[in-house]
N, C-alpha and C positions, 0 to 999 in steps of 0.2 A: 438762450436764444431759441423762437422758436419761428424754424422753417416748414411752411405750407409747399408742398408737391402738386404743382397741377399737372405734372405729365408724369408717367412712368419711365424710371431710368433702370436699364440694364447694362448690368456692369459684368464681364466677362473677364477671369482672373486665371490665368493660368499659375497654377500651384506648383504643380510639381508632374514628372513626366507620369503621364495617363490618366490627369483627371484635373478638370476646369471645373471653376466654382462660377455660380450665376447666382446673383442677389438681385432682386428685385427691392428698391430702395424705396417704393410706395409702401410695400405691404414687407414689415417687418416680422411677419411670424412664420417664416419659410425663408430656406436655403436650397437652393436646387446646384446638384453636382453632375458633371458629364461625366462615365467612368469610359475612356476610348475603347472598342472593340480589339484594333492594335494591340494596346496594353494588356490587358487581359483573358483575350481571348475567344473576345464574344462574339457571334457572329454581324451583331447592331451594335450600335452605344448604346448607352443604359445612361438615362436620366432620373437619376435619384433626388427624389424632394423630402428634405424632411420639414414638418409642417403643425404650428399649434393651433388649435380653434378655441378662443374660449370660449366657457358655459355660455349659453344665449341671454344671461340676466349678468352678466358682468358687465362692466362698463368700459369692456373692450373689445365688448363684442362686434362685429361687425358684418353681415353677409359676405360672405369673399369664396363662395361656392362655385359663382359664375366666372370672376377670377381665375380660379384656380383650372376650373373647368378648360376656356382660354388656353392655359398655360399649356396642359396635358396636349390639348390638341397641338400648339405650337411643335413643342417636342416630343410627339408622339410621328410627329412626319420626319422626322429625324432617326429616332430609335424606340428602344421599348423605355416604360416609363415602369418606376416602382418610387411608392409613397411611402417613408415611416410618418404615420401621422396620431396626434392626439387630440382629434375632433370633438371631445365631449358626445361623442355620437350611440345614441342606443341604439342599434336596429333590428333586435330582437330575431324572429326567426324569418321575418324579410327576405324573398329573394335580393339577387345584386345582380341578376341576370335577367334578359327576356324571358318571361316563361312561354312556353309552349313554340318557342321558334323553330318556323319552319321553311322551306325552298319551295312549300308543294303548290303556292300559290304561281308559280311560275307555270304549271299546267294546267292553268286555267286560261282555255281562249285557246290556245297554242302560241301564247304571246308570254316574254320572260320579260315580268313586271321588277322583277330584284334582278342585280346585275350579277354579274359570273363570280366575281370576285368576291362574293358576297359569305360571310361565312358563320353559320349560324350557330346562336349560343348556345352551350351544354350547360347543362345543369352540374354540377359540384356540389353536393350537400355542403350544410355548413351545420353542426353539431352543438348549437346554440342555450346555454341554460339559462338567458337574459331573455324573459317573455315580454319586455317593454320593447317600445320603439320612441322614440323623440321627434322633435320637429329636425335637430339637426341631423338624426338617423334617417331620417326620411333624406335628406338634402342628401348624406354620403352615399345611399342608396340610387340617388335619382342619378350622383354624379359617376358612378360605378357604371350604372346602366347604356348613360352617353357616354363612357370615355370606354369603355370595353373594360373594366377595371374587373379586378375580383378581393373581398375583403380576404385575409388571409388567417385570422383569426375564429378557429372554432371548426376548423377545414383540414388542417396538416398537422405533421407529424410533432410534437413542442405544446400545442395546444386542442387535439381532435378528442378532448370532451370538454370544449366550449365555458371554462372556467370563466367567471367575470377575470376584468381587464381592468 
């Protein structure tokens, strides 16, 4: 039997104490979990998605960047977010940040054009030996850039000389 979704259904599952599961029943390639701050001792929730993309020439593929995008923002006004994800994504030696940000344009005029709250990106090397970028690399990149995200791969300690993945 096959069921057509014309709306998005989220389903909210309390598991077990300190952590809510959230399915999103449109888009089958992601599971996002609430881990409580309570429970564990964080000072936010922690909204963990894990998440599969496939290759852009599969025939399951589907744009679901902006989606996701969505999503982050949703539960990003809630808590901090982290993605395990397996995007198909190259993005080679790519920023994942604003490059060159800065507050300085706020002394310009003597009018603060960016608000207070405002807080500008740092640069983090990322120790990358993958010189390709993709169209989906490009996408994980652009969705990094608006969600405040940072890839974690080719940056920290487990992986800081940027081995293919």
């Amino acid at each position: 039997m096959h069921v057509e979704w014309r709306n998005y259904c989220l389903i909210q599952k309390r598991n077990s104490k300190g952590y809510n599961q959230y399915k999103w029943y449109k888009l089958q390639n992601r599971l996002w979990l609430k881990l409580e701050k309570e429970f564990f001792g964080f000072k936010k929730d922690l909204y963990l998605c894990a998440i599969y993309i496939p290759p852009i020439h599969s025939n399951y593929f589907g744009n679901e960047y902006n989606l996701l995008e969505n999503e982050i923002s949703t539960f990003a006004r809630q808590g901090e977010i982290l993605l395990m994800v397996d995007m198909n994504a190259r993005t080679g030696k790519c920023p994942d940040f604003v490059t060159g940000d800065s507050c300085q344009i706020n002394n310009f005029d003597a009018e603060n054009l960016i608000p207070d709250y405002y807080e500008v990106d740092t640069d983090i090397a990322r120790n990358d030996q993958d010189n390709v970028t993709n169209v989906q690399g490009k996408s994980l990149l652009e969705l990094c850039i608006a969600s405040r995200l940072r890839i974690l791969n080719c940056r920290f300690i487990g992986d800081s000389l940027g081995y293919y993945t």
